[in-house]
C-alpha positions in Angstrom: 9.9 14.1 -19.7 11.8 14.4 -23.2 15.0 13.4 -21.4 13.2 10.5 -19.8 11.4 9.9 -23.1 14.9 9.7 -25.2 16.6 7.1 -22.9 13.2 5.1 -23.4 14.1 5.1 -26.9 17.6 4.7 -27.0 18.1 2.7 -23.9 21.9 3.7 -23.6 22.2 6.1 -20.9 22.7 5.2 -17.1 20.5 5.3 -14.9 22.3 7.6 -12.6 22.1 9.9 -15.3 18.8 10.1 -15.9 18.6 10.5 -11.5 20.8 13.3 -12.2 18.1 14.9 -14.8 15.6 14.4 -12.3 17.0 15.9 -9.4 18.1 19.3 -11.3 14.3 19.3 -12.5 12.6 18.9 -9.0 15.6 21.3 -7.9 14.5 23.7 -10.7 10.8 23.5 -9.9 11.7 23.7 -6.1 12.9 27.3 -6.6 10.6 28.6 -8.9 7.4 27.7 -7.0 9.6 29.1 -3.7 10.0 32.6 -5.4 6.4 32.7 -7.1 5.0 31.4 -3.4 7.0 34.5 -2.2 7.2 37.6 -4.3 4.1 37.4 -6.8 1.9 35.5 -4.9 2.9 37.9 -2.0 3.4 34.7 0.5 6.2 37.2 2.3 3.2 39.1 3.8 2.2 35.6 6.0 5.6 34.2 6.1 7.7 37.4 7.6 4.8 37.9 10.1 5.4 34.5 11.9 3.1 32.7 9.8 2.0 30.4 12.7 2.3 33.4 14.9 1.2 35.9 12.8 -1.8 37.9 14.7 -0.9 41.8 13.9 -1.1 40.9 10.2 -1.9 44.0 8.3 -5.0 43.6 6.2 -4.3 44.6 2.5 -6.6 46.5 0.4 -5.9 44.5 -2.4 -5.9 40.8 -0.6 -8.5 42.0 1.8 -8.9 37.8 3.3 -5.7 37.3 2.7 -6.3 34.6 0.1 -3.5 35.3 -2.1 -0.9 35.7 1.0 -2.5 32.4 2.1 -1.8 30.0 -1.1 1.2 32.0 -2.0 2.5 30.6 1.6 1.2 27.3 0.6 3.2 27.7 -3.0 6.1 28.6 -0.8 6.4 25.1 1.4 5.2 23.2 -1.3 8.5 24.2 -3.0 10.6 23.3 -0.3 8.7 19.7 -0.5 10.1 19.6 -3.6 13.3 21.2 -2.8 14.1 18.3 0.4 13.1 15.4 -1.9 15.5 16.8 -4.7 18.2 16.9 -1.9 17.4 13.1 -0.8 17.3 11.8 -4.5 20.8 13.6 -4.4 22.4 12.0 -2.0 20.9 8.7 -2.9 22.4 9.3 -6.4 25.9 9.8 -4.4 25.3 6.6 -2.9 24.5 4.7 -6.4 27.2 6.0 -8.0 29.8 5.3 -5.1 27.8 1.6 -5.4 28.7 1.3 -9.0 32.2 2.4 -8.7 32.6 -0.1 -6.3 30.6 -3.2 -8.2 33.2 -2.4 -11.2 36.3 -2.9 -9.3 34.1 -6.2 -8.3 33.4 -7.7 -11.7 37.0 -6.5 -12.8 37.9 -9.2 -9.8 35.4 -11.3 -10.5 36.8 -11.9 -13.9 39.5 -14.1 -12.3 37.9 -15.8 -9.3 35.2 -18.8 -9.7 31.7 -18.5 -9.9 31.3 -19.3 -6.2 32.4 -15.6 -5.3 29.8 -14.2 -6.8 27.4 -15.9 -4.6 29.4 -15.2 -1.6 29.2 -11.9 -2.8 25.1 -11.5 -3.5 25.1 -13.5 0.4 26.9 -10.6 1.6 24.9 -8.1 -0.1 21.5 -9.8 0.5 22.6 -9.9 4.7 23.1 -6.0 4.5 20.1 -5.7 3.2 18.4 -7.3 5.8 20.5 -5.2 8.4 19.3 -2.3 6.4 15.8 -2.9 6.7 15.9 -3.5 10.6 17.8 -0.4 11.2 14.9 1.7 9.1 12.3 0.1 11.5 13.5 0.8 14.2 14.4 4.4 12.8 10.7 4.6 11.8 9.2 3.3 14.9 11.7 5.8 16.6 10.6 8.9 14.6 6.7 8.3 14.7 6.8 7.9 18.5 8.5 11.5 18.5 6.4 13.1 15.4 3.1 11.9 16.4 2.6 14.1 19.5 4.7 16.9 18.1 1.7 17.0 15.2 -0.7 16.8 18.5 0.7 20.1 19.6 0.8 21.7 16.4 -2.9 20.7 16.0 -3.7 22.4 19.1 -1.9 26.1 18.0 -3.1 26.4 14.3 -6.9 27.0 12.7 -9.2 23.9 12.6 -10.6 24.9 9.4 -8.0 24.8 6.3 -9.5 27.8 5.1 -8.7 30.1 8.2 -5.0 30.2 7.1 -5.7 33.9 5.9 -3.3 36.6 6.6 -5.8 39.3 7.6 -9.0 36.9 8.4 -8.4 33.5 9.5 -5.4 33.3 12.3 -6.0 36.2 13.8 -9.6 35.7 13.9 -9.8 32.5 14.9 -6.3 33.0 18.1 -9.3 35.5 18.8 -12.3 33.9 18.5 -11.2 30.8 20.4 -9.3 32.4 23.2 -5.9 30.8 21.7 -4.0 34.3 22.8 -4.0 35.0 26.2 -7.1 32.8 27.1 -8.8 29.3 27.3 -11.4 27.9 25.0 -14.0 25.6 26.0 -16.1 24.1 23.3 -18.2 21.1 25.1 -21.5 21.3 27.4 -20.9 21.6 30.9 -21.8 17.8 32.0 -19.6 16.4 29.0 -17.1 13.6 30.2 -14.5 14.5 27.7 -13.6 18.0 27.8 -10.5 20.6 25.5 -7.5 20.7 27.7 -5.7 23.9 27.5 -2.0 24.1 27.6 -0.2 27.8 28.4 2.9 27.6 26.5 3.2 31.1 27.3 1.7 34.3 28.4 0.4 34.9 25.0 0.1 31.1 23.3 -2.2 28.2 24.7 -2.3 25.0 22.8 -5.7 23.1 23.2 -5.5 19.4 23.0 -8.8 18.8 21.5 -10.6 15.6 22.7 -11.1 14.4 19.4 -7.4 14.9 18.2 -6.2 14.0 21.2 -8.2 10.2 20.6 -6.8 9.9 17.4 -3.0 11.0 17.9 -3.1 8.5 21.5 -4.6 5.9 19.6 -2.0 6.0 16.8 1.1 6.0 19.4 -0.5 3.0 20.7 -0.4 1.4 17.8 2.9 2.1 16.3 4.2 1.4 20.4 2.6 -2.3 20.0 3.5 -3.2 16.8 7.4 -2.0 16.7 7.5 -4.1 19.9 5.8 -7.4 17.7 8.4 -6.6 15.4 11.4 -6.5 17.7 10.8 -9.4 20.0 9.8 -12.6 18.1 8.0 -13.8 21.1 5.8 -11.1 21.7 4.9 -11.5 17.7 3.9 -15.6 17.8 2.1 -14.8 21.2 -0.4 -12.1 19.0 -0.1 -14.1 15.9 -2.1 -17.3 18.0 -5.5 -17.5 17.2 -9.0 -17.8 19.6 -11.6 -18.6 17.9 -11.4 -17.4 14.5 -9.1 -14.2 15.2 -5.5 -13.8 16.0 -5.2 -12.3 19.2 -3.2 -9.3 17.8 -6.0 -9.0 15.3 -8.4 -9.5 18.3 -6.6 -6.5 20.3 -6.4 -4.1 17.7 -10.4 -4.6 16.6 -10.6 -4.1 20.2 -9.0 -0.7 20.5 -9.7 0.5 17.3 -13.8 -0.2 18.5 -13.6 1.7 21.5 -11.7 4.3 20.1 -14.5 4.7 17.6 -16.7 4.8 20.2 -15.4 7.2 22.9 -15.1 9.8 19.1 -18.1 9.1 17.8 -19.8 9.4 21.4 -17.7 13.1 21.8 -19.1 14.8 18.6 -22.7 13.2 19.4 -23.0 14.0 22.8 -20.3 16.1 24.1 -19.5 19.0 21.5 -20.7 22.2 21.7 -21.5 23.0 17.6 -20.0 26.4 17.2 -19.6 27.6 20.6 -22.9 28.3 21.1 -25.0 24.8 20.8 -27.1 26.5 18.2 -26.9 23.1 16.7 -27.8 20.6 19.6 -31.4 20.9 19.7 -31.8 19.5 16.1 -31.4 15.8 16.6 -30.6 15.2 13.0 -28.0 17.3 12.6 -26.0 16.7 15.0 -26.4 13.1 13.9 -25.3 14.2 10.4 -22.2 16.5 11.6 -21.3 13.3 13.7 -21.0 11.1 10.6 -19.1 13.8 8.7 -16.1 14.2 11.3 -15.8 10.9 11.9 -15.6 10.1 8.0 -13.0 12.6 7.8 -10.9 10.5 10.8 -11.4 7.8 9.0 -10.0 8.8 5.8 -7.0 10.3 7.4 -6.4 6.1 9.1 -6.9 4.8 5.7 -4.4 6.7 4.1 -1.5 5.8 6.6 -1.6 2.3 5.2 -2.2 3.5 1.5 1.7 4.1 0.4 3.6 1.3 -0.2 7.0 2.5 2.0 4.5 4.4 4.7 6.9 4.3 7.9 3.4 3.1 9.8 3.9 -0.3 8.3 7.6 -0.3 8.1 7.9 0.6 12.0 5.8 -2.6 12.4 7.5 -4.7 10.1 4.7 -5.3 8.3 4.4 -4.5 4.1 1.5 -2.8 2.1 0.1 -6.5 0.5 0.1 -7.8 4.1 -1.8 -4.8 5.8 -4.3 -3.4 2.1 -7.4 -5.5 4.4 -6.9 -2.8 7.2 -7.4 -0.4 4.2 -10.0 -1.8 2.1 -12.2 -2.7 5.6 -11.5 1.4 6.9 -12.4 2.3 3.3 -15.9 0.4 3.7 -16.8 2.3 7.0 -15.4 5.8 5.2 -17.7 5.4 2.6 -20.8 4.5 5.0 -20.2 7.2 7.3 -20.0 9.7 4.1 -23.1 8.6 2.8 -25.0 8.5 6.6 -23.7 12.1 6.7 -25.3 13.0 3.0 -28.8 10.9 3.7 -29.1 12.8 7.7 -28.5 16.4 5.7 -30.6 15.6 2.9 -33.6 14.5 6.0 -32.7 17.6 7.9 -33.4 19.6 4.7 -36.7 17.4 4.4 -37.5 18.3 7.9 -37.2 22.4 7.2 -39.7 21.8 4.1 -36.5 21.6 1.8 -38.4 18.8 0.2 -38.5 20.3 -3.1 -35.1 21.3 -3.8 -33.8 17.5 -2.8 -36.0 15.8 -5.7 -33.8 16.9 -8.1 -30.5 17.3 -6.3 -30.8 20.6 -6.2 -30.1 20.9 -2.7 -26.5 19.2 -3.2 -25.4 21.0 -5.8 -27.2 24.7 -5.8 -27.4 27.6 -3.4 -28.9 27.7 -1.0 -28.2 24.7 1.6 -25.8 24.1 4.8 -29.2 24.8 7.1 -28.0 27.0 10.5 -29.6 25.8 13.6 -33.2 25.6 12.1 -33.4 29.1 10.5 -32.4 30.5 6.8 -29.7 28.0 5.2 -26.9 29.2 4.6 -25.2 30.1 1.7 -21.3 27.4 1.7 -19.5 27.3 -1.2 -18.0 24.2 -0.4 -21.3 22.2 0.0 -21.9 22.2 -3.8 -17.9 21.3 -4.3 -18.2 18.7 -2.4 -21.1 17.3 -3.8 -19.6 17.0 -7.1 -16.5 15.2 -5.8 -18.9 13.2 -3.8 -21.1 11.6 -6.7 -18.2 10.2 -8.4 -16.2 8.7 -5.8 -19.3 6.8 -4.5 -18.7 5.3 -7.9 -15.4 4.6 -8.0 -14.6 3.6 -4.4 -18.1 1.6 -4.0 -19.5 0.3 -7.0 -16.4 -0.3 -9.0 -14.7 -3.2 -6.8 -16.7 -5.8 -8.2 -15.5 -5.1 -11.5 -12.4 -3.8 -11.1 -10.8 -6.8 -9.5 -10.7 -7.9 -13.3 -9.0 -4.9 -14.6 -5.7 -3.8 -12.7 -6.0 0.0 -14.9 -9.4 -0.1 -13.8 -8.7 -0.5 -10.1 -5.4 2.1 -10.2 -6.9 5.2 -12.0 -10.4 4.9 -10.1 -8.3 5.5 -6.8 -6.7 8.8 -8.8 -10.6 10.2 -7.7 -8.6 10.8 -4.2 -6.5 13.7 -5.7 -10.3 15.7 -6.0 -11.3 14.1 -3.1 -8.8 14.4 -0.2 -8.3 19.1 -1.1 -12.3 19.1 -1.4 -12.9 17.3 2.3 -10.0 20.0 3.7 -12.0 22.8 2.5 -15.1 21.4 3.0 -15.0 19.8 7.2 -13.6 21.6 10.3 -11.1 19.7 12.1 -10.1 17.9 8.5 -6.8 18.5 8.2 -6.1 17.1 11.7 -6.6 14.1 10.5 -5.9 13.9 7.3 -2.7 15.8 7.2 -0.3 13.0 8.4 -1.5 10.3 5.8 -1.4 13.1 2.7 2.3 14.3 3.4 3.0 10.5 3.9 1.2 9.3 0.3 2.8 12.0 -1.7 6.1 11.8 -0.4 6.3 8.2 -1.1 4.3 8.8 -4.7 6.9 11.4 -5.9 9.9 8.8 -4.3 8.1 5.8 -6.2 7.9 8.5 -9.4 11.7 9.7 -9.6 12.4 5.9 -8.8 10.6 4.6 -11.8 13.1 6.9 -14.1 15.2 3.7 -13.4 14.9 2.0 -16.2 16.4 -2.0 -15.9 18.4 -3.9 -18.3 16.3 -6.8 -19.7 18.7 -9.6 -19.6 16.2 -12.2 -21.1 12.1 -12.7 -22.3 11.2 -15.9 -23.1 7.2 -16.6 -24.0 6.3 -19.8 -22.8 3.6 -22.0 -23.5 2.4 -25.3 -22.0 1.0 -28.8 -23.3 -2.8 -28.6 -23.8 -4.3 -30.2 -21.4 -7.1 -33.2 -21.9 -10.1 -34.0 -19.3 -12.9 -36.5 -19.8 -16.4 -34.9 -19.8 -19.6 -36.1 -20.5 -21.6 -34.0 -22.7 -25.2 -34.8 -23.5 -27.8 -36.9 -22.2 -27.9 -39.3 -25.0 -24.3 -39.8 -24.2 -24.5 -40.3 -20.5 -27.0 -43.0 -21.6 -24.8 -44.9 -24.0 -21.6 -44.2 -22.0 -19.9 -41.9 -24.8 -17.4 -40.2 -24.0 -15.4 -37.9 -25.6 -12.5 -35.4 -25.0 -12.2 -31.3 -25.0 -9.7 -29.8 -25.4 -9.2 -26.7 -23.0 -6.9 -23.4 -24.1 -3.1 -23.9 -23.4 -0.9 -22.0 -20.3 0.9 -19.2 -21.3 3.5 -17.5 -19.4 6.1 -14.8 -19.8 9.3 -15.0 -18.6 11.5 -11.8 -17.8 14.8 -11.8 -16.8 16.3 -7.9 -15.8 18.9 -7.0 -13.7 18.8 -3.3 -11.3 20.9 -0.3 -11.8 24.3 -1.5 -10.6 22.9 -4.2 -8.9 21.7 -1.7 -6.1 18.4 -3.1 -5.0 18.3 -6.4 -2.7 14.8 -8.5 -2.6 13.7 -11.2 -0.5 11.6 -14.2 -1.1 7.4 -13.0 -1.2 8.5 -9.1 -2.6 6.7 -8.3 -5.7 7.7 -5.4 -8.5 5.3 -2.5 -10.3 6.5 -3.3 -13.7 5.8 -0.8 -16.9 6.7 -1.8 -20.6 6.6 1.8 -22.9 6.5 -0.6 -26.2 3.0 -2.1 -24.6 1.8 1.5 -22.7 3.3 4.6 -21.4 1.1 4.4 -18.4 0.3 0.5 -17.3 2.0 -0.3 -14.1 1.2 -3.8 -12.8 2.7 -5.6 -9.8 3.8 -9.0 -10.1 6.0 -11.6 -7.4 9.5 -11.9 -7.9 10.6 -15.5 -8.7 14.0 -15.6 -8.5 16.4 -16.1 -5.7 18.2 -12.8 -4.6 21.0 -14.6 -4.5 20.5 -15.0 -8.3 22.5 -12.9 -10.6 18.8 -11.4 -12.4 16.0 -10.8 -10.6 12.9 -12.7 -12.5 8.9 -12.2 -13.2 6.7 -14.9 -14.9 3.6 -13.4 -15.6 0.7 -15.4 -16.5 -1.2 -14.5 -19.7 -5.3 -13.9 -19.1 -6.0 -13.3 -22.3 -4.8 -11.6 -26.1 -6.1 -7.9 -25.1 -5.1 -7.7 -21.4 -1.7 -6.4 -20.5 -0.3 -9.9 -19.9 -1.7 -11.2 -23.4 0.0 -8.0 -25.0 3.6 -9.1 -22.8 3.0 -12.5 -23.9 3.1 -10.8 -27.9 6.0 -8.4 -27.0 7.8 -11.1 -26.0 7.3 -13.6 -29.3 8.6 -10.1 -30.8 11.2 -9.3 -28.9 13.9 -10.3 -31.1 13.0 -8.5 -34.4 12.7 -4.9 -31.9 15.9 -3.1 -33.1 16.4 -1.9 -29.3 14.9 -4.1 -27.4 12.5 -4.0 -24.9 12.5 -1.1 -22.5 10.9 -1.8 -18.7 10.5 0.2 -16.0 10.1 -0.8 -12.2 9.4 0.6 -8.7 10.3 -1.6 -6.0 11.2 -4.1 -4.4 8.2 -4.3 -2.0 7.1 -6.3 0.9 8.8 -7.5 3.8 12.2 -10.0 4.2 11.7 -13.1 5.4 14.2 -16.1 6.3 12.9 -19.7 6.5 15.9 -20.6 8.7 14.5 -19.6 11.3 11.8 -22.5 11.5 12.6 -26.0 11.8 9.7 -27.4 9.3 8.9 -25.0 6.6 5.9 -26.3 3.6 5.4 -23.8 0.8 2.0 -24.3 -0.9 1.2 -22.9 -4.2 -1.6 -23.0 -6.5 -1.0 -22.1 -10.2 0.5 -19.1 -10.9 1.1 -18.7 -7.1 4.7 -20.7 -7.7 6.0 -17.6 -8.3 7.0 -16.6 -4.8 7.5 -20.2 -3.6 10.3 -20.8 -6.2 11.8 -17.5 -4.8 12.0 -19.2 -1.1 12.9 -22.3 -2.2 15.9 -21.1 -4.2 17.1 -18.3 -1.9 16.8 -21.9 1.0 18.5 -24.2 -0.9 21.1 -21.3 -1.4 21.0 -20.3 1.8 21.5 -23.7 3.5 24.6 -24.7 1.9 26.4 -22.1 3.3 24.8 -21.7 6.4 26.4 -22.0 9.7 23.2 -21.7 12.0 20.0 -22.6 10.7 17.4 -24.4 12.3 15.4 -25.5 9.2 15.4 -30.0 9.4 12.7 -29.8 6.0 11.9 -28.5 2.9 9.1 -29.2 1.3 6.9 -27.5 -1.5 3.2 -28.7 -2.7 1.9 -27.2 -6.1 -1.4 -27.6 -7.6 -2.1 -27.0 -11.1 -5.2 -27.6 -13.6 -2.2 -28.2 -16.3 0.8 -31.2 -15.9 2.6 -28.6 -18.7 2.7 -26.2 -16.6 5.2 -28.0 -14.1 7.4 -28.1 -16.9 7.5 -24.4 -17.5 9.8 -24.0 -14.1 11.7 -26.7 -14.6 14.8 -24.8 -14.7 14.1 -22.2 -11.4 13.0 -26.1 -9.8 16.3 -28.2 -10.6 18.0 -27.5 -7.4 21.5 -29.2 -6.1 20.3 -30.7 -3.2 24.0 -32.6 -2.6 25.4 -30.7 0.7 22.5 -29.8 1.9 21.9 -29.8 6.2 18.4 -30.7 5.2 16.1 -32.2 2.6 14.0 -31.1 0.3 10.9 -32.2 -1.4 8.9 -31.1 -4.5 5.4 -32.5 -4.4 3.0 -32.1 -7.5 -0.6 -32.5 -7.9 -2.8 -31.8 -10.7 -6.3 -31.0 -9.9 -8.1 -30.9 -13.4 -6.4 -34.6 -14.6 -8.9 -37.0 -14.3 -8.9 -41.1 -13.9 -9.0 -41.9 -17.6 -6.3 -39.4 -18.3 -2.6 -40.0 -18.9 -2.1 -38.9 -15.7 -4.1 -40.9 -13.8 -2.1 -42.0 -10.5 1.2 -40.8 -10.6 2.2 -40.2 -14.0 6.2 -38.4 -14.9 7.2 -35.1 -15.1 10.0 -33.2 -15.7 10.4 -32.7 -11.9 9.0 -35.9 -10.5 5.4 -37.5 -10.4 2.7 -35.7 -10.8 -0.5 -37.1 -8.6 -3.5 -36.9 -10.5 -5.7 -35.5 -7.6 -6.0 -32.8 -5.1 -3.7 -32.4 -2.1 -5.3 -33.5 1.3 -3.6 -30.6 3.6 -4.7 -32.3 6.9 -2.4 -34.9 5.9 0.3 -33.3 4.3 1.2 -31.3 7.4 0.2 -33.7 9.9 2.8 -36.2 8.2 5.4 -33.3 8.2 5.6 -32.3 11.6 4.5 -35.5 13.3 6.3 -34.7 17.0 5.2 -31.4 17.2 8.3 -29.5 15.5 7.5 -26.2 14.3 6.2 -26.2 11.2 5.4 -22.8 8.7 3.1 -22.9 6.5 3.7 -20.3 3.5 0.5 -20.2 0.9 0.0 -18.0 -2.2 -3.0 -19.1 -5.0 -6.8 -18.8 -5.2 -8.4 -18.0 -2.6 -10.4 -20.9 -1.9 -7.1 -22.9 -2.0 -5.4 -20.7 0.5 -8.2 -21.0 2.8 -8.6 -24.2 2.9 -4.6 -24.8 3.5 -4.6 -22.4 6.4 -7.9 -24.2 8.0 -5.6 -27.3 7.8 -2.2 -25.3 9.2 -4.4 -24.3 12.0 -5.9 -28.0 12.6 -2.2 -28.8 12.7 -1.1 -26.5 15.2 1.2 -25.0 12.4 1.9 -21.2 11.8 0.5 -19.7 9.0 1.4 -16.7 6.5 -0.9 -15.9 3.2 1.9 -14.6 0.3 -1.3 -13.7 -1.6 -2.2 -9.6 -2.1 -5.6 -8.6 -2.9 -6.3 -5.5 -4.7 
């Protein structure tokens, strides 16, 4: 960190230096948790007997369990986790550096050819990028389809319970217990529909293909099968993005699948599983009920987290990005937390129902010994009940309570989700069958967290900050009842529109975005630990990438930006920022004939992106179906048209098609200056609300195809895609919701 912490400073070193740094640090930790995994922690004793096939492990007098062998081996593979992503940050340093050699000998060339070059150039780079992002779906789709049942068999060789990797007690034992060597294990009633399949790899191995892993692993390669296919044949896509009714048929399909694959699990633990070999559990109605809620929040936990990262290969093997697909999180996150808190309310009535009563008044039977009742009789004495009732309390109130309030506060909303670093170790000691689940999405989050980490020791040159700040804006309101009577009037004035305006460019010019991506900023001169995501303006055929962020207020992060940035020229070194990205997924309007871009305030942001990477696009175009152009923004202020003035005031000479800039401004009202169509800077300005029916009615009058692209409040965006569908017209939200 002091190495990262001087360039912040100085702001003088390359980036690829500061990749270098971090690679010979995750190298350096890589071998030293290796050899403590393996010599102190004695990790050798589990790893040189097979570790997966380790059943004649010794049992040592001084690690009778086997606990220290166990997390030494777990030391040991951590390591190498660190020790494969150093080697990928390496040869993506390799590649950066090869990229900057080469973009040197470009700019020396560029000195001494025109300006148009350059664009060809960015065209070129942009096109690649696109390639690039195809070939890593398809690479994705590719590898899931092949992982996903490989992790089915490995879930069928190794313990259920994350605490039965032990050298001496727990793989061994349980190979044993369950018939896994040389036998068959059966763990369901005898009239159950769904029963364990057992596999004989060989004459001393048999993988069993759990009914319950076996929904969830089928399930998933159904998934990933369907939506690579949406994302390779455009047909197959508009067909599931139609809508019936209210739902899109793809939306409708997957509800579909996902239900009765809810149903045939929960059904399996509730009716068909055997609890502990023995059914010593059946004949208590309530706890089965409770043990049924458990599992099935622990599936669902491991399905929330697939979506969670922002590069998981689920989404990218669909084509889909982590702002378009955060509703399938936020709606499995719902259902986790009801099915964790049915599974606390049936234990805490099963514990009622064995005259318990007294120790759940005061909580003591979530948090003291004893509890975990056993078939009716003497509870029993779990160390991991009372853990997990700790972790428990407080994610209710971070995951449950806090979204209502959070929405306000970004910091508020990212470091209330850190509660899943305690949460996600406690469930895998705490469930059987957890880490089958919960596995997949935890290797995927990290990788892509540590990735997003090393990424963000990128720092970017800011080329340009410019604080903004539009005309106050005037509305006639009526204020008392005396006044109403007399027909005084009077004007308020209401707070002006501020806006930041950040200009950066990427290290050597490596990093390609497309219209509706978005960044994760971080300013060090504002806080060392803020990261907020904001939507790329600018075209990435644009020499600088660009954010405008909108100021809410003198002590948010945006009010502080909006400071840095009247300051920015007395800081002796400048301002420092910090980004991960770009996120989200490419699009190209040329692909539609009739294409209207709606925004609503701050939501230009994305629109201008699309409109300048079009208007680029199109005049060097060869094949492009796009006939129209057209982009309707609403705003409470007539100033704030004026503060994208610049990114608006396009070349439209040579252009295959035309384009149209419509403005509207909602909170001018009929005694106003505004009133009608008053001037702007880019064009009228209507004093009034847009009438979408109309708009998109009037703009694809013979039935062309006509996309709809909206990003702004939510009521706006709703009411624009009610009107796309009246219209027959696609439409795609650009909006994210935390």
């Amino acid at each position: 960190m002091g190495g990262i912490l001087h360039v912040w400073k100085a702001g003088e070193q390359p980036s690829v230096l500061r990749r270098s740094s971090t690679v010979a640090v995750l190298a350096a930790a890589a071998f030293l948790l290796i050899s403590i995994g393996y010599h102190v922690l004695e990790g050798r004793q589990m790893l040189t007997c097979g570790f997966v096939w380790c059943y004649a492990a010794d049992v040592s007098a001084v690690d009778p369990v086997g606990f220290k062998a166990t997390v030494g081996s777990g030391v040991f593979f951590f390591g190498l986790l660190l020790l494969f992503l150093a080697g990928f940050l390496c040869k993506e340093q390799t590649l950066a550096m090869s990229c900057c050699k080469g973009q040197q000998l470009k700019l020396g060339e560029l000195e001494e050819e025109e300006e148009e070059e350059e664009e060809v150039q960015l065209q070129r780079s942009l096109e690649r990028a696109a390639c690039r992002q195809v070939a890593r779906r398809r690479f994705s789709a590719l590898v899931l389809l092949l992982v996903l049942p490989a992790l089915l068999v490995i879930c069928g060789v190794l313990p259920n319970m994350w605490e039965g990797f032990s050298r001496g007690g727990g793989l061994k034992k349980f190979m044993g217990a369950t018939a896994g060597i040389n036998g068959t294990m059966i763990s369901e009633k005898p009239d159950a529909w769904m029963v364990t399949l057992n596999w004989r790899w060989s004459d001393s191995v048999v993988v069993k293909f759990f009914p319950d892993t076996l929904l969830f692993y089928v399930f998933l390669e159904m998934v990933v099968l369907v939506t690579a296919l949406q994302a390779e044949f455009p047909g197959f896509a508009k067909l599931l993005s139609r809508k019936v009714g209210p739902a899109k048929i793809g939306h409708f399909l997957l509800g579909t699948w996902f239900a009765v694959f809810l149903a045939m699990f929960v059904r399996y633990w509730a009716v068909d599983h055997l609890y502990h070999g023995d059914g010593k559990f059946n004949k208590y109605p309530l706890e089965v009920a409770a043990r049924t809620c458990g599992v099935t929040a622990v599936m669902l936990l491991g399905l929330l987290l697939l979506p969670a990262s922002k590069s998981s290969p689920v989404l990218r093997a669909a084509g889909s990005s982590w702002e378009s697909a955060v509703w399938i999180h936020i709606m499995l996150g719902v259902l986790f937390l009801t099915a964790t808190c049915g599974h606390v309310v049936l234990f805490l009535a099963r514990f009622a129902e064995m005259g318990y009563l007294s120790d759940i008044i005061p909580f003591n039977a979530a948090f003291f010994y004893p509890q975990n009742p056993v078939g009716g009789k003497t509870p029993s004495d779990n160390w991991t009940v009372p853990m997990m009732s700790a972790v428990f309390w407080p994610s209710l109130v971070c995951f449950g309570i806090f979204p209502w309030f959070r929405r306000r506060n970004y910091e508020l909303f990212r470091y209330s989700h850190y509660m899943s670093v305690i949460l996600v170790p406690a469930i895998l000691w705490h469930a059987t069958n957890a880490w089958y689940f919960v596995l997949p999405g935890v290797l995927l989050w990290t990788v892509d967290r540590v990735v997003r980490l090393c990424g963000a020791c990128e720092g970017v040159q800011v080329q340009e900050m410019e604080p903004l700040e539009a005309a106050v804006a005037t509305t006639t309101i009526t204020t008392t009842e005396e006044a109403q009577e007399t027909k005084k009037k009077q004007k308020k004035p209401t707070p002006a529109e501020r806006v930041t305006k950040v200009a950066f460019t990427w290290p050597g010019q490596a990093r390609t975005h497309s219209p509706s991506m978005f960044v994760v900023v971080n300013f060090p001169q504002i806080s060392l630990n803020e990261w907020h995501p904001f939507s790329l303006s600018s075209s990435p055929l644009d020499s600088t990438a660009t954010i405008h962020v909108k100021d809410m207020g003198e002590e948010s992060f945006s009010g502080r930006l909006h400071k840095l940035a009247l300051a920015a020229s007395n800081l002796p070194r400048g301002v420092v920022m910090n980004v991960q990205g770009p996120y989200g997924s490419r699009v190209n309007l040329h692909e539609s004939q009739e294409v209207v871009l709606v925004a609503g305030g701050i939501g230009i942001t994305p629109m201008v992106s699309a409109l300048r990477c079009a208007v680029q696009q199109g005049l060097r175009a060869k094949h492009s179906k796009l006939r129209r152009l057209r982009l309707v923004w609403v705003a409470r202020s007539p100033g704030v048209f004026d503060m994208f003035a610049k990114e608006l005031s396009i070349q439209a000479a040579g252009l295959p098609f035309p384009v149209e800039i419509s403005l509207f401004c909602s909170s001018c009202s009929g005694s106003s200056p505004e009133d009608g169509s008053g001037a702007g800077i880019l064009g009228p300005i209507t004093a009034a609300r847009p009438n979408f029916q109309q708009i998109f009615e009037k703009e694809s009058p013979g039935g062309e195809q006509l996309l709809v692209l909206a990003c702004g409040p939510a009521a706006m965006v709703a009411e624009c895609e009610k009107a796309a569908h009246s219209a027959s017209a696609d439409f795609e939200d650009w909006s994210f919701v935390l």
